[in-house]
C-alpha positions as CSV (number, residue, x, y, z in Angstrom):
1,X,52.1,38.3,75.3
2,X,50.2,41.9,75.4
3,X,46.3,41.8,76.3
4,X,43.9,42.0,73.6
5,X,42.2,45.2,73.1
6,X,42.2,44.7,69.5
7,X,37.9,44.1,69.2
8,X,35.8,47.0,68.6
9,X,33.6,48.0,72.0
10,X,30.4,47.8,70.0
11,X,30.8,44.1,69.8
12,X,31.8,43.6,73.3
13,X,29.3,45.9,74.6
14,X,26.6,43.3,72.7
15,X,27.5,40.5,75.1
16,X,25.7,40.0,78.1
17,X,26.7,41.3,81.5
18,X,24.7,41.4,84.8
19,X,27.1,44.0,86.5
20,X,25.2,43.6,89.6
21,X,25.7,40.2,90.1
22,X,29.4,40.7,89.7
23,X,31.6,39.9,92.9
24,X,34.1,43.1,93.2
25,X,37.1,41.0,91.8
26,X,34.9,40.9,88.8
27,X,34.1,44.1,89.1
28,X,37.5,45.3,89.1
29,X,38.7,43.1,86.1
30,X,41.0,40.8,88.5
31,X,38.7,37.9,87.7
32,X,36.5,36.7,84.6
33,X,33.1,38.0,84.6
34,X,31.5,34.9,83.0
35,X,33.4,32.3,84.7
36,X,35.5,33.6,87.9
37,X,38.7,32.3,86.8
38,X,41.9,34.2,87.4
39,X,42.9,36.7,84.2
40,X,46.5,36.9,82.6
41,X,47.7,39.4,80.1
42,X,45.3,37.9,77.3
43,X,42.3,39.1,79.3
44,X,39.7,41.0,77.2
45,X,38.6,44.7,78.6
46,X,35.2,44.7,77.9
47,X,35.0,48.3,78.7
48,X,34.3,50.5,81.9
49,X,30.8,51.0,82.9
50,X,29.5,52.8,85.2
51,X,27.3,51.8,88.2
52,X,25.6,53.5,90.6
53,X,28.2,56.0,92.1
54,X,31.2,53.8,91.1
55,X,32.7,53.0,88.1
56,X,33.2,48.8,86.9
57,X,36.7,47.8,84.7
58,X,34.9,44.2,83.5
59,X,37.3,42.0,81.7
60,X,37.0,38.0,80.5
61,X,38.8,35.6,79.6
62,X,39.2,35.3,75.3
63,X,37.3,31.9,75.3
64,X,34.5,33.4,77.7
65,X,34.2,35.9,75.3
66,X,34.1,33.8,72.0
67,X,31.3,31.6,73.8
68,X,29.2,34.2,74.9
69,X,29.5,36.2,71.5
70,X,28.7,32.5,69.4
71,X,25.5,32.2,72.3
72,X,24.5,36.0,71.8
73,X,24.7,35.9,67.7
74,X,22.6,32.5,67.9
75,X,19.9,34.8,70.4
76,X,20.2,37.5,68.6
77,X,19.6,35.7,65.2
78,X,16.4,33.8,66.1
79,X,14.7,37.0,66.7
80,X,16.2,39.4,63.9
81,X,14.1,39.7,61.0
82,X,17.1,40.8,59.0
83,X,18.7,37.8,59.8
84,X,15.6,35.8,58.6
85,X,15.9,38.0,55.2
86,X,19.7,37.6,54.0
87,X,21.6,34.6,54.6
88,X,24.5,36.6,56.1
89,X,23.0,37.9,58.7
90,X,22.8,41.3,60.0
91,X,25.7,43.5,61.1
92,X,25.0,42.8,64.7
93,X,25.4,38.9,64.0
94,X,27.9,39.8,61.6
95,X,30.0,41.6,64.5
96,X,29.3,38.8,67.1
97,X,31.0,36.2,64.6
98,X,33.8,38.2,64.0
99,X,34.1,38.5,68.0
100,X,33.7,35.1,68.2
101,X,36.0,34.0,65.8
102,X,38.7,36.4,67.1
103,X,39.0,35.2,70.6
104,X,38.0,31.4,69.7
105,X,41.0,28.7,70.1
């Protein structure tokens, strides 16, 4: 199985990540970011980021990353006026749901 890098880093730069809460496996993409577990090949680079005078290689697990993109979209829709306006949605929600629906099992 090869990893994912497949999803455009706009959407994945959209979900949430407190880098400085991250332990350093985290950190250094050995572990989920949003649940700690242990990654394999289908882990999802979310996209190095720097901090402080270091550099972070974040990665999650493909259902971390559909649940936080279905939790963000939700946020993110509740206080969009263009998704208030046109029943699809906005292009932000519109790129969280396609996030979501591309890692989801």
């Amino acid at each position: 199985m090869t990893p994912r890098q497949d999803t455009a880093p706009s959407a994945l730069t959209l979900l949430p990540l407190d880098i400085e809460g991250l332990s350093e496996q985290q950190r250094r993409g050995i572990v989920c970011v949003y649940d700690g577990i242990a990654l394999d090949t289908t882990a999802v680079d979310l996209g190095q980021r720097p901090h402080g005078q270091i550099q972070v290689f974040p990665r999650a697990c493909p259902r971390c990353v559909a649940d936080q993109a279905a939790e963000t979209a939700g946020a993110h829709a509740a206080i969009c006026e263009s998704c208030v306006d046109t029943p699809a949605g906005c292009e932000t929600v519109a790129a969280l749901r396609r996030l979501h629906m591309e890692h989801a099992r």
